[in-house]
Each structure stands twice: as structure tokens, then as C-alpha cells.
PDB file with SEQRES, HELIX, SHEET and CRYST1 records, atoms N, CA, C and O in Angstrom:
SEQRES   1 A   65  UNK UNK UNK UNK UNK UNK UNK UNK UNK UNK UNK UNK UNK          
SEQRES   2 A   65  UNK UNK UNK UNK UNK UNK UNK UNK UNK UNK UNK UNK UNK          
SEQRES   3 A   65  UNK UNK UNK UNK UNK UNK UNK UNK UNK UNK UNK UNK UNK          
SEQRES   4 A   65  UNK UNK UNK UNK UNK UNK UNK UNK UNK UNK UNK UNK UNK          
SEQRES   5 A   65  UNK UNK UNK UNK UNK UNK UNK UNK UNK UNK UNK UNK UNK          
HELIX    1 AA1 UNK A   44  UNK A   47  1                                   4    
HELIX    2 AA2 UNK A   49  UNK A   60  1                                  12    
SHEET    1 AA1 2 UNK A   2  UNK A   5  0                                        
SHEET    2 AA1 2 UNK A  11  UNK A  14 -1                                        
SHEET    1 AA2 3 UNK A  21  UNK A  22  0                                        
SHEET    2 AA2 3 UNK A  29  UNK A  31 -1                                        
SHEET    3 AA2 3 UNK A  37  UNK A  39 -1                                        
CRYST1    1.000    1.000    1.000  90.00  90.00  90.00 P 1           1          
ATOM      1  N   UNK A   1       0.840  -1.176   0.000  1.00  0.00           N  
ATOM      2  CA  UNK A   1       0.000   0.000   0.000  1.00  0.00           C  
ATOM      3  C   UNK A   1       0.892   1.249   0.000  1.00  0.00           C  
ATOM      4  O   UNK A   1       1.787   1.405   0.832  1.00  0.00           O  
ATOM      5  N   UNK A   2       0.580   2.224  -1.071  1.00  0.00           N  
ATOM      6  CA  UNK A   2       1.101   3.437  -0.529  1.00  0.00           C  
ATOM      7  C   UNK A   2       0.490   4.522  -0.624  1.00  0.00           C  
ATOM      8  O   UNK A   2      -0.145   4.686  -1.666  1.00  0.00           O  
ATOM      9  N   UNK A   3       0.471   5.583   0.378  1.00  0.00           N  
ATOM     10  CA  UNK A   3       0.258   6.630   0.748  1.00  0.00           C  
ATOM     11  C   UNK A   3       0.330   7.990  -0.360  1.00  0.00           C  
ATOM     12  O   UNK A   3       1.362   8.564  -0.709  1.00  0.00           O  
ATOM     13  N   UNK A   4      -1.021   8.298  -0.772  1.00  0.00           N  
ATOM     14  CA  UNK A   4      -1.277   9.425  -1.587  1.00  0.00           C  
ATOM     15  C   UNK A   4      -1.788  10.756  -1.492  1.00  0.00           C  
ATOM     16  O   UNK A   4      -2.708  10.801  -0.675  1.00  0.00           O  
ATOM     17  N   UNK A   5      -1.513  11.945  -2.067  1.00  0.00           N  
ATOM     18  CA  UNK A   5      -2.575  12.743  -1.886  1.00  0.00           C  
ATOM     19  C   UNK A   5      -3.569  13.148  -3.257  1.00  0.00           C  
ATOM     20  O   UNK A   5      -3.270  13.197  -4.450  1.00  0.00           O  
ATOM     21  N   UNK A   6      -4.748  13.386  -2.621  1.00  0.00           N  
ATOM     22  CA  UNK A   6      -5.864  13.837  -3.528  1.00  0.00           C  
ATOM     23  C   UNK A   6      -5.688  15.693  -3.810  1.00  0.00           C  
ATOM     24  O   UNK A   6      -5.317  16.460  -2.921  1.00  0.00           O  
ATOM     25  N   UNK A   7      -5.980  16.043  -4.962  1.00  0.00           N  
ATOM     26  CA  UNK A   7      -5.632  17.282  -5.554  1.00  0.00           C  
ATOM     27  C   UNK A   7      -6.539  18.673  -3.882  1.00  0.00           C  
ATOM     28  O   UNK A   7      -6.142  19.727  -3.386  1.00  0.00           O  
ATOM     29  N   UNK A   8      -7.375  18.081  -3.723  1.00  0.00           N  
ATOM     30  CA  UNK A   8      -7.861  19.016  -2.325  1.00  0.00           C  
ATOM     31  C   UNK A   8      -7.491  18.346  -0.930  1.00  0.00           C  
ATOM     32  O   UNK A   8      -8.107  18.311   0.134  1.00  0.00           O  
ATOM     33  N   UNK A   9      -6.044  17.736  -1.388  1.00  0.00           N  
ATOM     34  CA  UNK A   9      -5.259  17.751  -0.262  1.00  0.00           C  
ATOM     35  C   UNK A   9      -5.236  16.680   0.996  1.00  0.00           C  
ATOM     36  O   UNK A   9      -4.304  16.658   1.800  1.00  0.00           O  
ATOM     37  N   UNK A  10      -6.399  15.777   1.071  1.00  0.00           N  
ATOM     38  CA  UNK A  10      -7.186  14.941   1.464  1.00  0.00           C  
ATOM     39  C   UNK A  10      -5.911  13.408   1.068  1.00  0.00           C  
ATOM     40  O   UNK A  10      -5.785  13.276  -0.149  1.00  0.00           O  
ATOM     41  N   UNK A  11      -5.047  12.352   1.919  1.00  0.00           N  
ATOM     42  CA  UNK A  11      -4.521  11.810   1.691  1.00  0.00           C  
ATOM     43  C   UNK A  11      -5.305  10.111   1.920  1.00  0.00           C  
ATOM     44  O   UNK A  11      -6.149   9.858   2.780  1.00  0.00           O  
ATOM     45  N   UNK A  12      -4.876   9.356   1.139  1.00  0.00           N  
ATOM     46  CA  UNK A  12      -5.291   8.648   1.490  1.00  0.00           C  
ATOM     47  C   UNK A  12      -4.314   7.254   1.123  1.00  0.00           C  
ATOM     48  O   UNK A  12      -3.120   7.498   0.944  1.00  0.00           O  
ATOM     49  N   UNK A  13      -4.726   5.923   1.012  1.00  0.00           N  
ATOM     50  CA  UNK A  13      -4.237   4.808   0.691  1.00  0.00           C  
ATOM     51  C   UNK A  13      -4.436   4.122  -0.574  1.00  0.00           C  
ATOM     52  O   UNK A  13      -5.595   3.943  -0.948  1.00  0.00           O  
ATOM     53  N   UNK A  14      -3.289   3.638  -1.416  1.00  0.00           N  
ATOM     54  CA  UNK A  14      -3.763   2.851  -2.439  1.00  0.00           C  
ATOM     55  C   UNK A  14      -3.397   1.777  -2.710  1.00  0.00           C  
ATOM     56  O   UNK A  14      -2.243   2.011  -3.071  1.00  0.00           O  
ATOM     57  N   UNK A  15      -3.621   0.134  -2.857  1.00  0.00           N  
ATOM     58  CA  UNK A  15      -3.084  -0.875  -3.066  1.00  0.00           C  
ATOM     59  C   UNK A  15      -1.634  -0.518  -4.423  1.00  0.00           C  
ATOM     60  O   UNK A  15      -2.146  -0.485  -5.542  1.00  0.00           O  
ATOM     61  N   UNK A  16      -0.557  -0.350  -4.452  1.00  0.00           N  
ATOM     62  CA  UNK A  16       0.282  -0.267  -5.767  1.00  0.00           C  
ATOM     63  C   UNK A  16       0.144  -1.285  -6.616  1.00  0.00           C  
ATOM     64  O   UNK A  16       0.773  -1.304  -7.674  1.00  0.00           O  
ATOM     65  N   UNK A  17      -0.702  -2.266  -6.255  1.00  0.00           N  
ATOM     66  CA  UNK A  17      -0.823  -3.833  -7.190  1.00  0.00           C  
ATOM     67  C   UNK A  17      -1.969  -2.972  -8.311  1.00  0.00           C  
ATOM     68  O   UNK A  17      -1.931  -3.155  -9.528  1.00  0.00           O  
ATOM     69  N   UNK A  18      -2.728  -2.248  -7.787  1.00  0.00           N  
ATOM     70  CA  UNK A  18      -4.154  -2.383  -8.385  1.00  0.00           C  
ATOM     71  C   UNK A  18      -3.991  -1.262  -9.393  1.00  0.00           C  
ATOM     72  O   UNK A  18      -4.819  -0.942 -10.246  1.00  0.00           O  
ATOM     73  N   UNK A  19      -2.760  -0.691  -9.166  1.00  0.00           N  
ATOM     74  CA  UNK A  19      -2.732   0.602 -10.099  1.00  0.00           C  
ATOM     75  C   UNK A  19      -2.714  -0.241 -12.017  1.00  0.00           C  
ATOM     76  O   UNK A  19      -2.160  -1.297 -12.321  1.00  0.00           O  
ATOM     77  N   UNK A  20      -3.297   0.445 -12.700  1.00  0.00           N  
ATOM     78  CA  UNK A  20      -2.812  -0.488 -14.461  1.00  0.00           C  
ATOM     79  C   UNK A  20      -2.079   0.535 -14.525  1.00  0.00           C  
ATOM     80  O   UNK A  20      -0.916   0.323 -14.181  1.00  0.00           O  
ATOM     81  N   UNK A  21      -2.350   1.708 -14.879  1.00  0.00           N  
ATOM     82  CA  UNK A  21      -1.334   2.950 -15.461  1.00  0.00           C  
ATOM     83  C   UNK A  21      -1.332   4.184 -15.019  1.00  0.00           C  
ATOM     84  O   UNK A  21      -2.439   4.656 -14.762  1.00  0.00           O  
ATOM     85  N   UNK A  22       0.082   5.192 -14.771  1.00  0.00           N  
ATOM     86  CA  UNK A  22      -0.131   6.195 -14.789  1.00  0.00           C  
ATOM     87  C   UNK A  22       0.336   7.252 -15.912  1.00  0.00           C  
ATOM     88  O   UNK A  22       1.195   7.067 -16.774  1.00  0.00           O  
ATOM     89  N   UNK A  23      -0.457   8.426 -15.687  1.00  0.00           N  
ATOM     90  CA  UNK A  23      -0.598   9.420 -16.748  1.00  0.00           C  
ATOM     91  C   UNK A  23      -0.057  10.649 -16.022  1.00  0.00           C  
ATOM     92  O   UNK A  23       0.168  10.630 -14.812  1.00  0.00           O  
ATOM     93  N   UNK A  24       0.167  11.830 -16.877  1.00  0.00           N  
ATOM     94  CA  UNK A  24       0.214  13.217 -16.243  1.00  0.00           C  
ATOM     95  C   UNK A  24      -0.297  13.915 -17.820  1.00  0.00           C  
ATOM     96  O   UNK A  24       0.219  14.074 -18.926  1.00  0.00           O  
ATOM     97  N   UNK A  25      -1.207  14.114 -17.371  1.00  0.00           N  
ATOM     98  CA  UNK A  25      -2.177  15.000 -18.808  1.00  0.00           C  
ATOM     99  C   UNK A  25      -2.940  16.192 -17.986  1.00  0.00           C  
ATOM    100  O   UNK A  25      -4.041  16.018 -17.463  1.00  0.00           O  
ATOM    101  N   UNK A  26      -2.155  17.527 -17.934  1.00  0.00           N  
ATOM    102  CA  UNK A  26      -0.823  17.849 -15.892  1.00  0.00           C  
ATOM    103  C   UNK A  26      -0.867  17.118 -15.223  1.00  0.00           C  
ATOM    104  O   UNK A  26       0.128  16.492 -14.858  1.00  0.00           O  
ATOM    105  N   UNK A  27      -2.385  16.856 -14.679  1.00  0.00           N  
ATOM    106  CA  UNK A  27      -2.239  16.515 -13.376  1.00  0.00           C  
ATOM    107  C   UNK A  27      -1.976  14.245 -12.860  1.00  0.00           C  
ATOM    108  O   UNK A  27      -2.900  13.449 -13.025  1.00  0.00           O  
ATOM    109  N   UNK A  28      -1.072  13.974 -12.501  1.00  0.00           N  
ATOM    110  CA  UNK A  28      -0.774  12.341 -12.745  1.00  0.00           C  
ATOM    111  C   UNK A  28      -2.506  12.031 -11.964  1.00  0.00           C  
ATOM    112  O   UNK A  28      -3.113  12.272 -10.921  1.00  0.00           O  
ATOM    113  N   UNK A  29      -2.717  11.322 -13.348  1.00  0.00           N  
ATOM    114  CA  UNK A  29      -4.184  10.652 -12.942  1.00  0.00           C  
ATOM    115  C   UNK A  29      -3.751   8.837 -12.875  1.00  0.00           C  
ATOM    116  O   UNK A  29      -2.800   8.457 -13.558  1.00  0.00           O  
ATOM    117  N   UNK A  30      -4.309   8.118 -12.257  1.00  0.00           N  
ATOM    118  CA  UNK A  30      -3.712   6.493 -11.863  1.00  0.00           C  
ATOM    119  C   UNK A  30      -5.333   6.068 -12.442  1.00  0.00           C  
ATOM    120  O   UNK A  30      -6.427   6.631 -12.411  1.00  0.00           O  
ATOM    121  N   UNK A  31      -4.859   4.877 -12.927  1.00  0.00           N  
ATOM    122  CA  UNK A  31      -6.070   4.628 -13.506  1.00  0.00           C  
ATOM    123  C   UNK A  31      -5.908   3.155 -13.367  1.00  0.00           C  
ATOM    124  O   UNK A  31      -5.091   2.617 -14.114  1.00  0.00           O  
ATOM    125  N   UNK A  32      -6.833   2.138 -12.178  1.00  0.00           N  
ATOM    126  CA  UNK A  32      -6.965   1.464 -11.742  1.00  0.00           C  
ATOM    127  C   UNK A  32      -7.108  -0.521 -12.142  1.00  0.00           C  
ATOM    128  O   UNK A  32      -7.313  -0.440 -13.354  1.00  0.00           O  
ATOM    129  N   UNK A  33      -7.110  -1.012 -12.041  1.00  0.00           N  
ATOM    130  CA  UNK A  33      -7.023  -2.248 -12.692  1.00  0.00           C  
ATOM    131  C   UNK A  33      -8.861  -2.583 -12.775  1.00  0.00           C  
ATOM    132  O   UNK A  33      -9.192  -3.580 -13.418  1.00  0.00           O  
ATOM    133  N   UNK A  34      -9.673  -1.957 -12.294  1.00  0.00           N  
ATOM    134  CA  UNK A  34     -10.852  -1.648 -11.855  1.00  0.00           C  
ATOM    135  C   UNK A  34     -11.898  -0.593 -13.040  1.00  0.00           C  
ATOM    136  O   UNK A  34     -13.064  -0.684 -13.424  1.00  0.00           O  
ATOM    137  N   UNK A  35     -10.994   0.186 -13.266  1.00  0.00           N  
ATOM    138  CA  UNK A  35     -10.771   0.778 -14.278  1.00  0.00           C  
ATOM    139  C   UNK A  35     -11.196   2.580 -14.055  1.00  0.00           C  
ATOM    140  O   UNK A  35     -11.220   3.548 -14.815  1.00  0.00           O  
ATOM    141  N   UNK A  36     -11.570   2.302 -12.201  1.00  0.00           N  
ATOM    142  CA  UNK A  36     -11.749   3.490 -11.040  1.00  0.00           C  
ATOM    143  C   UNK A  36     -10.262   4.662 -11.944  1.00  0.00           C  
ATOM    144  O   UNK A  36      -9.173   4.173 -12.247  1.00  0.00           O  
ATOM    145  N   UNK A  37     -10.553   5.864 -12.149  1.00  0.00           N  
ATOM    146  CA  UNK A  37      -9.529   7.081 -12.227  1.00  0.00           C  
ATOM    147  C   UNK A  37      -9.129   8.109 -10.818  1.00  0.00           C  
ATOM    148  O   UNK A  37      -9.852   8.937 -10.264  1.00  0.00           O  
ATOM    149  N   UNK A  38      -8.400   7.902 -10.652  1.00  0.00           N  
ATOM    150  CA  UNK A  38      -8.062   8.697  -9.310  1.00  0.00           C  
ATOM    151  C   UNK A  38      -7.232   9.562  -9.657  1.00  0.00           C  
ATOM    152  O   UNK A  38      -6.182   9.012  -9.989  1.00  0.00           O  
ATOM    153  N   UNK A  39      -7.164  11.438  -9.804  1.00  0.00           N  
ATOM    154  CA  UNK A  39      -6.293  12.070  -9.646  1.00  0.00           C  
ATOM    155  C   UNK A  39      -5.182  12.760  -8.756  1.00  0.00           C  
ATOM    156  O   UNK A  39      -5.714  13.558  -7.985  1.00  0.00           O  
ATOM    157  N   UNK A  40      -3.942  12.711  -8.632  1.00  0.00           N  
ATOM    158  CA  UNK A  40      -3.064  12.586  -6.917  1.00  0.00           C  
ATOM    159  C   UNK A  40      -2.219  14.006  -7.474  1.00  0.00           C  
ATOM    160  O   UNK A  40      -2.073  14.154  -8.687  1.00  0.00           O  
ATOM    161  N   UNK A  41      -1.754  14.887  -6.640  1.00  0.00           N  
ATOM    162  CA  UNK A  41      -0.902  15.709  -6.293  1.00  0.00           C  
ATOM    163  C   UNK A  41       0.524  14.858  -7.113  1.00  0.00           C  
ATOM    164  O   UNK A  41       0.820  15.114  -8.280  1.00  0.00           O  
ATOM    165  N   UNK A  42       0.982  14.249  -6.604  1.00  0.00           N  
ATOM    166  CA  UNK A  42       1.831  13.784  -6.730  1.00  0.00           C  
ATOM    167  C   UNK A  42       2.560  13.778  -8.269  1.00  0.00           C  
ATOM    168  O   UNK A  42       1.890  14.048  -9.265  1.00  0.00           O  
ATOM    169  N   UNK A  43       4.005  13.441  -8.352  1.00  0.00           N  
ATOM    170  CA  UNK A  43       4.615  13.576  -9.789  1.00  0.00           C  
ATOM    171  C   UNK A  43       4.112  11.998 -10.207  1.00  0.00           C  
ATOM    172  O   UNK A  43       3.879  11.129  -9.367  1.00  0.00           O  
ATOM    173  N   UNK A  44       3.996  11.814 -11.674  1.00  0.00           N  
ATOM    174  CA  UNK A  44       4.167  10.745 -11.926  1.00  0.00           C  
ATOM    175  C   UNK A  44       5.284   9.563 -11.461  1.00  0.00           C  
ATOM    176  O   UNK A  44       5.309   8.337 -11.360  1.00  0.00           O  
ATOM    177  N   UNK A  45       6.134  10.635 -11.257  1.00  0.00           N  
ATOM    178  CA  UNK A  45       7.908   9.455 -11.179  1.00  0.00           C  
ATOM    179  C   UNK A  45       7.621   9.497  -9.324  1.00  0.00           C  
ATOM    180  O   UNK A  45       8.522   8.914  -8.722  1.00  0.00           O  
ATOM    181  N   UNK A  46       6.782   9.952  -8.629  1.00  0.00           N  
ATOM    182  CA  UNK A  46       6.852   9.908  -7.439  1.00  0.00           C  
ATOM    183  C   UNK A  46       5.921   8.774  -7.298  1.00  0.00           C  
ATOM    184  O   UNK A  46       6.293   8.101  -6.338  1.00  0.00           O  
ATOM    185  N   UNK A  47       4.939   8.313  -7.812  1.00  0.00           N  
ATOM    186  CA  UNK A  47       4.384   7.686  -7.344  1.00  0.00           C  
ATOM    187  C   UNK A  47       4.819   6.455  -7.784  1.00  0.00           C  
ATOM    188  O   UNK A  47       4.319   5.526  -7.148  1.00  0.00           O  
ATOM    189  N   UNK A  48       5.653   6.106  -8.740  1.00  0.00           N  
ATOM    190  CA  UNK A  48       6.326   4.713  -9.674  1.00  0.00           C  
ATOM    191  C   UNK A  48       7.553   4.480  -8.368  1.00  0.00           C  
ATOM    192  O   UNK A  48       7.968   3.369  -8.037  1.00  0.00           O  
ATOM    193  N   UNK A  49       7.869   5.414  -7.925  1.00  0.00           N  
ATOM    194  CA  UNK A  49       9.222   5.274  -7.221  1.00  0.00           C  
ATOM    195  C   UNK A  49       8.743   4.898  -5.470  1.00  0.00           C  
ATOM    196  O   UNK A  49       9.555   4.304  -4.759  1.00  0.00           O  
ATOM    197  N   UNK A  50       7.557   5.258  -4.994  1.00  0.00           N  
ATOM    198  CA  UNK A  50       6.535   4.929  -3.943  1.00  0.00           C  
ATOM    199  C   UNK A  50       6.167   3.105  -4.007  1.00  0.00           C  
ATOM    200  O   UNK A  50       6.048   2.320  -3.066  1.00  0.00           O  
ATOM    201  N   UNK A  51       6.052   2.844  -5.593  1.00  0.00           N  
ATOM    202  CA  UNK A  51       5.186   1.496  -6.045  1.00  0.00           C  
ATOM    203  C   UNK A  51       6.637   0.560  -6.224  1.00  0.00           C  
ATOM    204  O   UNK A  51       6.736  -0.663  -6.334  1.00  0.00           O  
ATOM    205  N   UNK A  52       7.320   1.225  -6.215  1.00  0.00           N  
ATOM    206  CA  UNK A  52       8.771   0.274  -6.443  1.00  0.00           C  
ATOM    207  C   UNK A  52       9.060  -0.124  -4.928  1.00  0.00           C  
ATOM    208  O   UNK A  52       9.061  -1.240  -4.409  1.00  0.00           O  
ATOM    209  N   UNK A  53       9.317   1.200  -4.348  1.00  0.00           N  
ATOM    210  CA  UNK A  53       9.159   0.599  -2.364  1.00  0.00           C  
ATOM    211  C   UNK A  53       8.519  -0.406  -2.321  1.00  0.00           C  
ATOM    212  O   UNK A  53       8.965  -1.552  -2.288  1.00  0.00           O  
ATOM    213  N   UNK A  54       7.767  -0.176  -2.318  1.00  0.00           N  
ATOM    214  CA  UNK A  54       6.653  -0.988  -1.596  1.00  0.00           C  
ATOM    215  C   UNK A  54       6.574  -2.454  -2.371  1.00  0.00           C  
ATOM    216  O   UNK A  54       5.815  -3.258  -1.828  1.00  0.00           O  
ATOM    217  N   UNK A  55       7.217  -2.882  -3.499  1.00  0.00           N  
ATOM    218  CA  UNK A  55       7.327  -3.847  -4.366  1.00  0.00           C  
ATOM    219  C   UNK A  55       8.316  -4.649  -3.437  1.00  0.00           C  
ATOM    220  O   UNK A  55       8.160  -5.786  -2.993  1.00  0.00           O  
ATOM    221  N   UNK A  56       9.680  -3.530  -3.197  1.00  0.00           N  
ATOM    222  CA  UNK A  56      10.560  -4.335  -2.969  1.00  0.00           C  
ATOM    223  C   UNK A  56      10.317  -4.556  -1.088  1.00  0.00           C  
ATOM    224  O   UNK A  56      10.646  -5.555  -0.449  1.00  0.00           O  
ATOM    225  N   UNK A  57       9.649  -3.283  -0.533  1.00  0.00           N  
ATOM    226  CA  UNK A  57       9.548  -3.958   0.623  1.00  0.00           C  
ATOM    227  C   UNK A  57       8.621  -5.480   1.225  1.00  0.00           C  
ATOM    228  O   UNK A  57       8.786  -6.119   2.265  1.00  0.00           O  
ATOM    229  N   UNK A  58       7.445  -5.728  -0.133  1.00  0.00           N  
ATOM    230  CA  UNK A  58       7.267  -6.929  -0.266  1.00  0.00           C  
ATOM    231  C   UNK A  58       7.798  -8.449  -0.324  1.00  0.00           C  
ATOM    232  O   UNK A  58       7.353  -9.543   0.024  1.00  0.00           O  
ATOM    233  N   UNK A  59       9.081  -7.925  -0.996  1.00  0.00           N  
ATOM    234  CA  UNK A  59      10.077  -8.740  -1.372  1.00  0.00           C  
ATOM    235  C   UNK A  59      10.967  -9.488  -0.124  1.00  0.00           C  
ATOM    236  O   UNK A  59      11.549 -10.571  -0.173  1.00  0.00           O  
ATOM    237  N   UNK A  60      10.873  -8.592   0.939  1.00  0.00           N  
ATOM    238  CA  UNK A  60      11.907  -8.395   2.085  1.00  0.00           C  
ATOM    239  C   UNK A  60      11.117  -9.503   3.003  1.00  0.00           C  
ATOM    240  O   UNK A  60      11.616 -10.457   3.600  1.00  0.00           O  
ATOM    241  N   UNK A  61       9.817  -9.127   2.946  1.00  0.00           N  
ATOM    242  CA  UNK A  61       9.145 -10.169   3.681  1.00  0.00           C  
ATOM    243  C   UNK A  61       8.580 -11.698   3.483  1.00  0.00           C  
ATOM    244  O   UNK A  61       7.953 -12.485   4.192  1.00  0.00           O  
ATOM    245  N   UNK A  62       9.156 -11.715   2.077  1.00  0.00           N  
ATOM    246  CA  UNK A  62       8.918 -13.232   1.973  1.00  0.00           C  
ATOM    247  C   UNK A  62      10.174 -14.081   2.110  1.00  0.00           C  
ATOM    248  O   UNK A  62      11.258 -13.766   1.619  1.00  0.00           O  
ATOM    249  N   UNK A  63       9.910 -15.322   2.907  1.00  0.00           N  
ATOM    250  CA  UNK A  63      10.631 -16.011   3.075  1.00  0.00           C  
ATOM    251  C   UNK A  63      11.785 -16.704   1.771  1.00  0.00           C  
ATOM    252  O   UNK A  63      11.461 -17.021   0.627  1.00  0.00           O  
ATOM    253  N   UNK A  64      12.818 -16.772   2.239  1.00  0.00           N  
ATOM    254  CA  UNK A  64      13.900 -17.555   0.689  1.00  0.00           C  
ATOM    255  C   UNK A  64      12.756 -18.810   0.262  1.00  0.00           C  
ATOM    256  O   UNK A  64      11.860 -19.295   0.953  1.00  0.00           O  
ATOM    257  N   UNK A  65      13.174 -19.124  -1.169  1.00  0.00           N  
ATOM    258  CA  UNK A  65      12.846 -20.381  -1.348  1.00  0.00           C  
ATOM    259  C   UNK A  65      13.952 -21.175  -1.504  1.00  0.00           C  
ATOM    260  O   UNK A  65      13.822 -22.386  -1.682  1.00  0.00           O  
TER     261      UNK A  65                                                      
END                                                                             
């Protein structure tokens, strides 16, 4: 999950699995696997670099095989 803000500032949570794509057409709109559009404050490369954390802090918690 990572931590976003909404354009009136209002933050909230988003699964990074569920995101399909993001855009900046200005403002970075995420557009959902759902097919839900959510527009965030945020840069595009901020929120890819948020979804990479959180990828790899996934990573950290699974056991070796």
C-alpha cells in the first residue's frame, strides 16, 4: 500500500498492485485495474518510485525459497 494525496489535499491509501497505469495530462491521474480514475498531487515518477518501495519492501518479507 502506498500513501497518496488527492488534488484538495485529502490523503489517502492505495493498493500499488491495483494501479494499471499512470498518466500526467498535468495533473498524474492512476487509472486502476478496476478501471476506477483517481487524480493525486503527486509527480508521476513519485508515485512509480513509492510502487517500487513498496514492491521491494514486499520482497523483504517473503521467506527464501
Amino acid at each position: 500500500m502506498i500513501t497518496l494525496t488527492r488534488l484538495n489535499g485529502d490523503r489517502f491509501v492505495v493498493n500499488a498492485e491495483a494501479i494499471r497505469y499512470i498518466e500526467e495530462r498535468p495533473d498524474t491521474t492512476l487509472t486502476m485495474v478496476g478501471g476506477d480514475r483517481v487524480i493525486v498531487s503527486e509527480t508521476m515518477r513519485e508515485v512509480v518510485e513509492r510502487s517500487i518501495d513498496y514492491g521491494r519492501h514486499l520482497r523483504k518479507l517473503m521467506p527464501p525459497s
